[in-house]
BALOBA-1460 file (C-alpha; in Angstrom, 3 decimals):
// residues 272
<rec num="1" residu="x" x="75.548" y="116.154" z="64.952"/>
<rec num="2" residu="x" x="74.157" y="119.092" z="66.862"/>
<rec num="3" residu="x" x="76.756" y="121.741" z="68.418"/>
<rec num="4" residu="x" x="75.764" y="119.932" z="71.915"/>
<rec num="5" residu="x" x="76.559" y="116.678" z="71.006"/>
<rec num="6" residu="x" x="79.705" y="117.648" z="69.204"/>
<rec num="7" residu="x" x="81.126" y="119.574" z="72.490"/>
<rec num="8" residu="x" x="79.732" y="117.023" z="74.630"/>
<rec num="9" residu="x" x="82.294" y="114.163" z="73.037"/>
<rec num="10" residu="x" x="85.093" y="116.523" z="73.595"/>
<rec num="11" residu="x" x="83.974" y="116.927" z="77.616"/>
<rec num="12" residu="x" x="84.345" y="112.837" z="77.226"/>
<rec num="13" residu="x" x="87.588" y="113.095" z="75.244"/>
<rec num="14" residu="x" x="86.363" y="111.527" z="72.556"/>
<rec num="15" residu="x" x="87.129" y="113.843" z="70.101"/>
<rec num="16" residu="x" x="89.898" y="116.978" z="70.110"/>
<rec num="17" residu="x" x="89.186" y="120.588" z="70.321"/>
<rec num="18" residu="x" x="90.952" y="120.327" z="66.926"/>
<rec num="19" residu="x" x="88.393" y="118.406" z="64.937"/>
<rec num="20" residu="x" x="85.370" y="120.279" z="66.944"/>
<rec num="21" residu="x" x="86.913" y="123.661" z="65.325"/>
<rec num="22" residu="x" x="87.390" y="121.760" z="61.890"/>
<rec num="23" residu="x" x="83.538" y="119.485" z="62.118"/>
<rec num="24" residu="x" x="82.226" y="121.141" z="58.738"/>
<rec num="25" residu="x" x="84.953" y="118.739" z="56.618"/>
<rec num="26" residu="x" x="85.600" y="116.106" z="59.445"/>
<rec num="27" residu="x" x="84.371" y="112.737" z="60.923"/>
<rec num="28" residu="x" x="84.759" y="110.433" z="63.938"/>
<rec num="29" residu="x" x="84.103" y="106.617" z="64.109"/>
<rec num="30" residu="x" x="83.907" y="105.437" z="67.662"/>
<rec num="31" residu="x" x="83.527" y="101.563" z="69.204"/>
<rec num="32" residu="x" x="80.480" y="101.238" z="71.304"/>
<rec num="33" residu="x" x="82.551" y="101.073" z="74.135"/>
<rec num="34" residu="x" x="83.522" y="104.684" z="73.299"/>
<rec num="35" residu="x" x="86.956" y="104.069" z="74.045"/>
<rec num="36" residu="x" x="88.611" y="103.913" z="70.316"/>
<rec num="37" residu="x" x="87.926" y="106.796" z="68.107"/>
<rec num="38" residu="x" x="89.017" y="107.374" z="64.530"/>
<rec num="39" residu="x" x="89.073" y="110.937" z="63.901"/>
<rec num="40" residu="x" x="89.217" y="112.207" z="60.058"/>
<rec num="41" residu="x" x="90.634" y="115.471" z="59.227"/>
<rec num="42" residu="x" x="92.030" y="116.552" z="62.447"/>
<rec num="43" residu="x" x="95.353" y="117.750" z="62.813"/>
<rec num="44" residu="x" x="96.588" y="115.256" z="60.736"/>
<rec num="45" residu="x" x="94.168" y="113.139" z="58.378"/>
<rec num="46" residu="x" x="93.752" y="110.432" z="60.139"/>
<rec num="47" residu="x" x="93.828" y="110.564" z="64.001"/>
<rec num="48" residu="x" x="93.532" y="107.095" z="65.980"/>
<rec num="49" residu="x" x="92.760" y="107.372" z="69.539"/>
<rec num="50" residu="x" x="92.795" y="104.547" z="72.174"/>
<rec num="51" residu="x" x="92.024" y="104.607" z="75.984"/>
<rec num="52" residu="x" x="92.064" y="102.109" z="78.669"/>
<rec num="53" residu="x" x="91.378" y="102.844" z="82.442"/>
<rec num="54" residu="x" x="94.771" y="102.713" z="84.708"/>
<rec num="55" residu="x" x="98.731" y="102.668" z="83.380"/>
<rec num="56" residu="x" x="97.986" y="100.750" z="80.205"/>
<rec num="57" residu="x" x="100.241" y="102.261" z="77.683"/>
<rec num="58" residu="x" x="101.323" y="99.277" z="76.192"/>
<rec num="59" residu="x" x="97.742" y="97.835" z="75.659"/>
<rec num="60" residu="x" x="96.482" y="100.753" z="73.810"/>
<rec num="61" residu="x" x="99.199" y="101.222" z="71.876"/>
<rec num="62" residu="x" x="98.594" y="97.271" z="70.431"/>
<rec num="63" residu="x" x="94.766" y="97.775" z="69.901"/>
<rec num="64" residu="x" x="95.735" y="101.304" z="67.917"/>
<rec num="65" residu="x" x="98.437" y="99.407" z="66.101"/>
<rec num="66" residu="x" x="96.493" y="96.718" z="64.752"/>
<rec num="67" residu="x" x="93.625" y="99.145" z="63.567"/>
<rec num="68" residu="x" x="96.630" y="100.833" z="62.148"/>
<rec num="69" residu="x" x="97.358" y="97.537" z="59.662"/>
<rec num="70" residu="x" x="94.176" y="97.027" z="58.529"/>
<rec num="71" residu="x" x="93.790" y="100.895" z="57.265"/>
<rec num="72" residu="x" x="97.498" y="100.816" z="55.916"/>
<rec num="73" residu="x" x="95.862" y="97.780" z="53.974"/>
<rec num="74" residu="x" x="93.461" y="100.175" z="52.068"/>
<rec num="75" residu="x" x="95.104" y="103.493" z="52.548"/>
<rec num="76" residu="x" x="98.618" y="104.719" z="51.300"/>
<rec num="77" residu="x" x="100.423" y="106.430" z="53.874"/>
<rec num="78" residu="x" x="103.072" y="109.132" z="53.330"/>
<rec num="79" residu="x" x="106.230" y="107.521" z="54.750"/>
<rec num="80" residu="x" x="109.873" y="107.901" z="54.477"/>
<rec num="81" residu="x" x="112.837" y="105.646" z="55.710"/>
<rec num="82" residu="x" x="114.513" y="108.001" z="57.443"/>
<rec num="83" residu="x" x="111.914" y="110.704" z="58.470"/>
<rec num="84" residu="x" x="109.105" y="108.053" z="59.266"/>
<rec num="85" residu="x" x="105.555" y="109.177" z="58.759"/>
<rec num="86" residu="x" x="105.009" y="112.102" z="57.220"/>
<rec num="87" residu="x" x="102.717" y="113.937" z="59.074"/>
<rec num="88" residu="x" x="100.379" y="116.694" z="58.318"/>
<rec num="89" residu="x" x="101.577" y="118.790" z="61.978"/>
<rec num="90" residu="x" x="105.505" y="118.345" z="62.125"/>
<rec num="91" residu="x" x="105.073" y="117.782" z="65.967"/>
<rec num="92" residu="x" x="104.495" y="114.074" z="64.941"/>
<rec num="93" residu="x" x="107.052" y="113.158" z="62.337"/>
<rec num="94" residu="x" x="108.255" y="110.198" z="63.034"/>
<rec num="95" residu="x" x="106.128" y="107.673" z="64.777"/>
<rec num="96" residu="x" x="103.436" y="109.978" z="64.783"/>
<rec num="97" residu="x" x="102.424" y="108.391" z="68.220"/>
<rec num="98" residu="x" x="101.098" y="110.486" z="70.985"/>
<rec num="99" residu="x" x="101.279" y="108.881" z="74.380"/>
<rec num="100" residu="x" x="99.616" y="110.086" z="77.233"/>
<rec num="101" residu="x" x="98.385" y="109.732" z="81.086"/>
<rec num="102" residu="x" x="95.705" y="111.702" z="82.726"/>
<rec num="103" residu="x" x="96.867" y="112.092" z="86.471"/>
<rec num="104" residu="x" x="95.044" y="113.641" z="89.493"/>
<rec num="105" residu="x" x="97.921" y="115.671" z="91.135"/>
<rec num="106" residu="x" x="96.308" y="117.698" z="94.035"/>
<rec num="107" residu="x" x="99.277" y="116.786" z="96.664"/>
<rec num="108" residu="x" x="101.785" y="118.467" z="93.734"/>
<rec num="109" residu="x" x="99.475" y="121.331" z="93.372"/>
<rec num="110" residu="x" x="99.107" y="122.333" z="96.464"/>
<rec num="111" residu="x" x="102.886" y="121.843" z="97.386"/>
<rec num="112" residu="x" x="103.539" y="124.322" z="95.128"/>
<rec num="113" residu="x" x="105.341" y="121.430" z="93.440"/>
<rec num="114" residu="x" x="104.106" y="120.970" z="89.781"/>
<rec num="115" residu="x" x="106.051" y="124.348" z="88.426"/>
<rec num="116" residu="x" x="109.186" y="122.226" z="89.252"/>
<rec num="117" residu="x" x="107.694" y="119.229" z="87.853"/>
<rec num="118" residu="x" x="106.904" y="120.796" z="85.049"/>
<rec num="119" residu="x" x="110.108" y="122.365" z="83.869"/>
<rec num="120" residu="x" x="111.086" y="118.813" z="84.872"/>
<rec num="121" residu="x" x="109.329" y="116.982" z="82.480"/>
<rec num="122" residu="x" x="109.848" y="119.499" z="79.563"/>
<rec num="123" residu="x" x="113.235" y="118.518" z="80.055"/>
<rec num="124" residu="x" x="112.633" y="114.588" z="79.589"/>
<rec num="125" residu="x" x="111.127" y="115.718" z="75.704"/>
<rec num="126" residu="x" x="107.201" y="114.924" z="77.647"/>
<rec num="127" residu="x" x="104.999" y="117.420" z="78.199"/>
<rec num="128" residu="x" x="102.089" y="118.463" z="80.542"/>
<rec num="129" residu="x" x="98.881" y="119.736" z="79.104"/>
<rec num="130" residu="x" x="95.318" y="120.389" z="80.759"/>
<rec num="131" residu="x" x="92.683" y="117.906" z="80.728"/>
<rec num="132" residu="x" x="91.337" y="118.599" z="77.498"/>
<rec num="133" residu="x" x="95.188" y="118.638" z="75.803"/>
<rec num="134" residu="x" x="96.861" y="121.163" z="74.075"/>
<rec num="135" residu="x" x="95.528" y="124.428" z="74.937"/>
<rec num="136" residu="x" x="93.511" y="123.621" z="77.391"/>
<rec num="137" residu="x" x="93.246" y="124.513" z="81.562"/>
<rec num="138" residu="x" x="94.570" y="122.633" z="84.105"/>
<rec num="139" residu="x" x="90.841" y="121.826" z="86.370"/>
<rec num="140" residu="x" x="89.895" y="120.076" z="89.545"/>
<rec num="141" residu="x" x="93.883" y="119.408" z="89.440"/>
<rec num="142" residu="x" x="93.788" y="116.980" z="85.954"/>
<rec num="143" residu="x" x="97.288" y="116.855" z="84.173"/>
<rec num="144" residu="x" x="98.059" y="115.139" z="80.910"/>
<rec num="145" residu="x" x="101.421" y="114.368" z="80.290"/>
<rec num="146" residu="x" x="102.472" y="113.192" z="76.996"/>
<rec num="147" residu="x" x="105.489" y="112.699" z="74.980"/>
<rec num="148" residu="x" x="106.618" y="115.613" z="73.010"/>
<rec num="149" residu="x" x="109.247" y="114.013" z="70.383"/>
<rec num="150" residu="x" x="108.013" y="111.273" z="68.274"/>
<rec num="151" residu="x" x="111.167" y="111.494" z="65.924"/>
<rec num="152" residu="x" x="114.236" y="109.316" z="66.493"/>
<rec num="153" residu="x" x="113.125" y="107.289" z="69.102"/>
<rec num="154" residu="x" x="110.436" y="103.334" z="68.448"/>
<rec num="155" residu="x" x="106.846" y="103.432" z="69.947"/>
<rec num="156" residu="x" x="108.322" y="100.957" z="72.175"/>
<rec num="157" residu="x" x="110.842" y="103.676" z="73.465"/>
<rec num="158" residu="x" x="108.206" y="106.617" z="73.749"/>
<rec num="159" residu="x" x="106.091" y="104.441" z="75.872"/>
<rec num="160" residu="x" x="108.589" y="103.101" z="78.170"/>
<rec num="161" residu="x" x="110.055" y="106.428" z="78.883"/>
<rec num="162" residu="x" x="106.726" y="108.006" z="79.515"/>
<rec num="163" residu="x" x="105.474" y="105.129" z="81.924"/>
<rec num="164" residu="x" x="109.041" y="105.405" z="83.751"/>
<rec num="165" residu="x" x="108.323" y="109.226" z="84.094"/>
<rec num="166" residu="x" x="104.681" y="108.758" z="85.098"/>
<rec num="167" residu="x" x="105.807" y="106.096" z="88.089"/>
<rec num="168" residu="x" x="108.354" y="108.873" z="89.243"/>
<rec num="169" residu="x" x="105.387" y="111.330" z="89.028"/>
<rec num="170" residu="x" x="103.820" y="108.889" z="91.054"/>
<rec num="171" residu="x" x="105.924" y="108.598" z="93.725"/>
<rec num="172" residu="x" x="106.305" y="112.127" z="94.233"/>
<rec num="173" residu="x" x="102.411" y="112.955" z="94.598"/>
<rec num="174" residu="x" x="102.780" y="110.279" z="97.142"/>
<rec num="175" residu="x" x="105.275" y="111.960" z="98.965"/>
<rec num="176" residu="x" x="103.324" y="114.899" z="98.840"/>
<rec num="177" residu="x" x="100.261" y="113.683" z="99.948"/>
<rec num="178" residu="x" x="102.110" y="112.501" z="103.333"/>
<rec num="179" residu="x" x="103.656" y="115.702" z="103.715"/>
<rec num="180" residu="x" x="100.490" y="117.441" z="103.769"/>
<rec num="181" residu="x" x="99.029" y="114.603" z="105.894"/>
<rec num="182" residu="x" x="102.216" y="115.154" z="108.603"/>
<rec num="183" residu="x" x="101.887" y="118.769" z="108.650"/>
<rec num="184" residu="x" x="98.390" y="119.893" z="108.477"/>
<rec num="185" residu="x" x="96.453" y="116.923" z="109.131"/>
<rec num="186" residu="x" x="93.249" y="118.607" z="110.479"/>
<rec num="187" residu="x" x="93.254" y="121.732" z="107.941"/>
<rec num="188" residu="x" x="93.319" y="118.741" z="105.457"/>
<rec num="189" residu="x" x="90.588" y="116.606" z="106.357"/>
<rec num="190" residu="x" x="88.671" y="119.796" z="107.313"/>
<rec num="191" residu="x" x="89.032" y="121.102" z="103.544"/>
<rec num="192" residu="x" x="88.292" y="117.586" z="102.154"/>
<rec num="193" residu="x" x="84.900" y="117.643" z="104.202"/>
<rec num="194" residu="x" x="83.836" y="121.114" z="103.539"/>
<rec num="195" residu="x" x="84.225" y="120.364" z="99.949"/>
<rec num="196" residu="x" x="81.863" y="117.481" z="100.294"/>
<rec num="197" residu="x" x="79.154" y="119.701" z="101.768"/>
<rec num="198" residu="x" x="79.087" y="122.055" z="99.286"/>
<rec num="199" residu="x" x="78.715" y="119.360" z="97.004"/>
<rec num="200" residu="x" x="76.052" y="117.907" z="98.883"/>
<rec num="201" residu="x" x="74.469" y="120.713" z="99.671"/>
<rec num="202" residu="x" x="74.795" y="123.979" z="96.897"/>
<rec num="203" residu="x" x="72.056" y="125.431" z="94.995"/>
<rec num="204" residu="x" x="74.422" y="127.153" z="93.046"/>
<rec num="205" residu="x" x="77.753" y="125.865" z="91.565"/>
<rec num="206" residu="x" x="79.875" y="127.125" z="88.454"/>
<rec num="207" residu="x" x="81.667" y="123.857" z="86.398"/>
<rec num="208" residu="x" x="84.861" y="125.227" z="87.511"/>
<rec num="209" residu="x" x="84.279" y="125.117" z="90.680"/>
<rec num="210" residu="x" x="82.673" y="122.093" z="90.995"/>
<rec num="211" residu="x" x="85.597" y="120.380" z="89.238"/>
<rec num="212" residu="x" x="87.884" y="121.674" z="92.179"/>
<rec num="213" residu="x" x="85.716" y="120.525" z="94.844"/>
<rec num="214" residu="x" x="85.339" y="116.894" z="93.307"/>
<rec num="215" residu="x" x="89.304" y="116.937" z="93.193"/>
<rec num="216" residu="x" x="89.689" y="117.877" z="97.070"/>
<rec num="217" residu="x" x="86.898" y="115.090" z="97.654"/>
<rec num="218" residu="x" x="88.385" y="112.420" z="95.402"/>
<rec num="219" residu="x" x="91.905" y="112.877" z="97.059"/>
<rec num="220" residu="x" x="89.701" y="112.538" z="100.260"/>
<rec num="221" residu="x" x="88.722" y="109.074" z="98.938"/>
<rec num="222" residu="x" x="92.049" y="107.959" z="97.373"/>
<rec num="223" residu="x" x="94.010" y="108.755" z="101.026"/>
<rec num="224" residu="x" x="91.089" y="106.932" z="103.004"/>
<rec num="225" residu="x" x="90.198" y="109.552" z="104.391"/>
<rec num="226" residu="x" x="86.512" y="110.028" z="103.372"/>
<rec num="227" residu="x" x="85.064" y="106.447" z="103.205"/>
<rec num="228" residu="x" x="81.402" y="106.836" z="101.845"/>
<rec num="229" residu="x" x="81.950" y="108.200" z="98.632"/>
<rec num="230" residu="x" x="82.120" y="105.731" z="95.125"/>
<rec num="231" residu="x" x="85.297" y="107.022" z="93.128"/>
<rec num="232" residu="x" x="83.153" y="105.904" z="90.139"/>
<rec num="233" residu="x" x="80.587" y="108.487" z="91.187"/>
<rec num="234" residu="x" x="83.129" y="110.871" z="90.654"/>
<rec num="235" residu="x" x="84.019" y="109.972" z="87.679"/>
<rec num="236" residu="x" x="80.969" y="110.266" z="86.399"/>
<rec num="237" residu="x" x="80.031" y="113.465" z="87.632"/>
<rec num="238" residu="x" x="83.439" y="114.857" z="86.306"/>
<rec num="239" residu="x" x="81.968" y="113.946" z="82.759"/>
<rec num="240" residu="x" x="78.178" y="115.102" z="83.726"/>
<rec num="241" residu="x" x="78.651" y="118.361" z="85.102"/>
<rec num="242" residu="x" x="80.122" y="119.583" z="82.237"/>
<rec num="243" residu="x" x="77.908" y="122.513" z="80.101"/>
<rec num="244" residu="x" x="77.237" y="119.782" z="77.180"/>
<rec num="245" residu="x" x="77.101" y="116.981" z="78.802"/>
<rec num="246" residu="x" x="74.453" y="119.040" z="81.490"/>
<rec num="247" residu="x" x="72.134" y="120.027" z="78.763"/>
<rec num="248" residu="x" x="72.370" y="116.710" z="77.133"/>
<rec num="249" residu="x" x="70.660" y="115.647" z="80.062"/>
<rec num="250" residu="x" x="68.207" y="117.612" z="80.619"/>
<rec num="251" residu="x" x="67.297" y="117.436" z="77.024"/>
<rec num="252" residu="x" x="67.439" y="120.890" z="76.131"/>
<rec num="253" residu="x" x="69.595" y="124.122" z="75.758"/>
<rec num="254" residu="x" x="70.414" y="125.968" z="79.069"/>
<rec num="255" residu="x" x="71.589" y="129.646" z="79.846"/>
<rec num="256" residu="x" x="74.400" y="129.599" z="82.237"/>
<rec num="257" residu="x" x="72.792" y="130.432" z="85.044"/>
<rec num="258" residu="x" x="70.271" y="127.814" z="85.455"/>
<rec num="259" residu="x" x="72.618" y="125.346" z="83.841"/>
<rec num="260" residu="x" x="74.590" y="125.974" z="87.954"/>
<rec num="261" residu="x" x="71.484" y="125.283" z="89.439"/>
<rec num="262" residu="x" x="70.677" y="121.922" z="87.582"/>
<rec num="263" residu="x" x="74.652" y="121.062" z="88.420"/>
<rec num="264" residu="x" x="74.564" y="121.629" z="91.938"/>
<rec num="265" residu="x" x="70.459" y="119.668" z="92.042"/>
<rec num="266" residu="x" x="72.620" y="116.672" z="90.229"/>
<rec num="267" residu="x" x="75.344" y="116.969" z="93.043"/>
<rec num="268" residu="x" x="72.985" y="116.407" z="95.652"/>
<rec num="269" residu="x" x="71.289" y="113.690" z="94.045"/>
<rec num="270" residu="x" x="74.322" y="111.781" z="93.239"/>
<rec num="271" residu="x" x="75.622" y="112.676" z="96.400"/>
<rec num="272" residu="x" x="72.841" y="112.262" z="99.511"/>
């Protein structure tokens, strides 16, 4: 694959930063859904990734556990009764399962909240990591939390402390969201709306920017707030404005200048 295509499965998490840095001795096999991924000769040998839209943990852990039989059937893995699998990266001895949830967190965020919520969670043994995972940024107010121990504890247990944490998480950017709503009601909507017109109407606009605009406009939509807007048009453009995924496009490499003009152009399209 070309550098472009390579970067542009990481923009759709399909692959980790991790294999991109390593893609001279390493693979992928994906579904044509795109949401299963194999990855070979990432951080550990083999890496198996599952998503599904929404809270289902327990879902994609069964679909990742039953591709997980039918390699064991061919493939010897290192294993130990005590230590469980022995992994490559000693972050995932054990179960070697990495669970994780992608939230939207703006209430937290601008609360001033997450810091808390962070030190929080560290102290739960989860973790919260930007939207592209370890080592990433946080952008347009994307979290992942994860578990960070998978050593001493079943897959069941690792999932149904992380989806207890995640509820609680929940609840709190609820409580957030109203507090802003009580307190600042018209500053709120006001910022929510402004953000919309720049998407609308830009000729200019840097990725990073545009990813915290479509986060004040998609909180818009999930409080009710702004009522013409398709949440699935946001996620798409969260994907499509990305550098890769831009030039993918268009079909061609693009200096990043003119790749913020062709961004904002696809706002207003997707947008009017």
């Amino acid at each position: 694959m070309d550098s472009l295509n390579r970067v542009s499965m990481v923009e759709k998490h399909l692959i980790s930063m991790n294999l991109l840095k390593n893609y001279d001795n390493a693979a992928v096999i994906l579904n044509k859904e795109e949401n299963v991924s194999i990855m070979i000769n990432e951080e550990d040998h083999i890496r198996l990734q599952v998503i599904y839209p929404g809270l289902k943990l327990k879902e994609a852990y069964e679909y990742a556990s039953r591709l997980d039989d039918l390699i064991e059937e061919r493939v010897n893995f290192a294993f130990d009764s005590k230590l469980g699998y022995l992994t490559s990266c000693p972050t995932n001895l054990g179960t070697g399962i990495r669970a994780s949830v992608m939230m939207h967190l703006p209430g937290l965020t601008l609360t001033k909240s997450i810091n808390d919520l962070i030190s929080t969670v560290n102290q739960v043994g989860m973790t919260i990591r930007g939207i592209y995972g370890e080592g990433s940024n946080i952008m347009g107010n994307i979290y992942q939390i994860s578990n960070q121990v998978s050593l001493g504890l079943s897959e069941e247990e690792i999932i149904n402390n992380l989806v207890a944490v995640i509820k609680k998480i929940i609840d709190q950017e609820k409580r957030a969201r109203e507090v802003i709503l009580q307190t600042q009601p018209k500053e709120l909507e006001d910022d929510m709306y402004r953000s919309l017109g720049i998407l609308k109407y830009a000729r200019l606009i840097s990725a990073s920017e545009c990813l915290n605009l479509l986060s004040r406009v998609r909180m818009g939509v999930e409080m009710g707030i702004i009522k013409d807007v398709d949440i699935k048009k946001l996620n798409e453009l969260l994907v499509n404005v990305q550098p890769a995924s831009l030039q993918l496009i268009e079909g061609r490499e693009i200096e990043a200048r003119e790749r913020d003009f062709i961004r904002a152009k696809i706002l207003r399209e997707s947008l009017k």
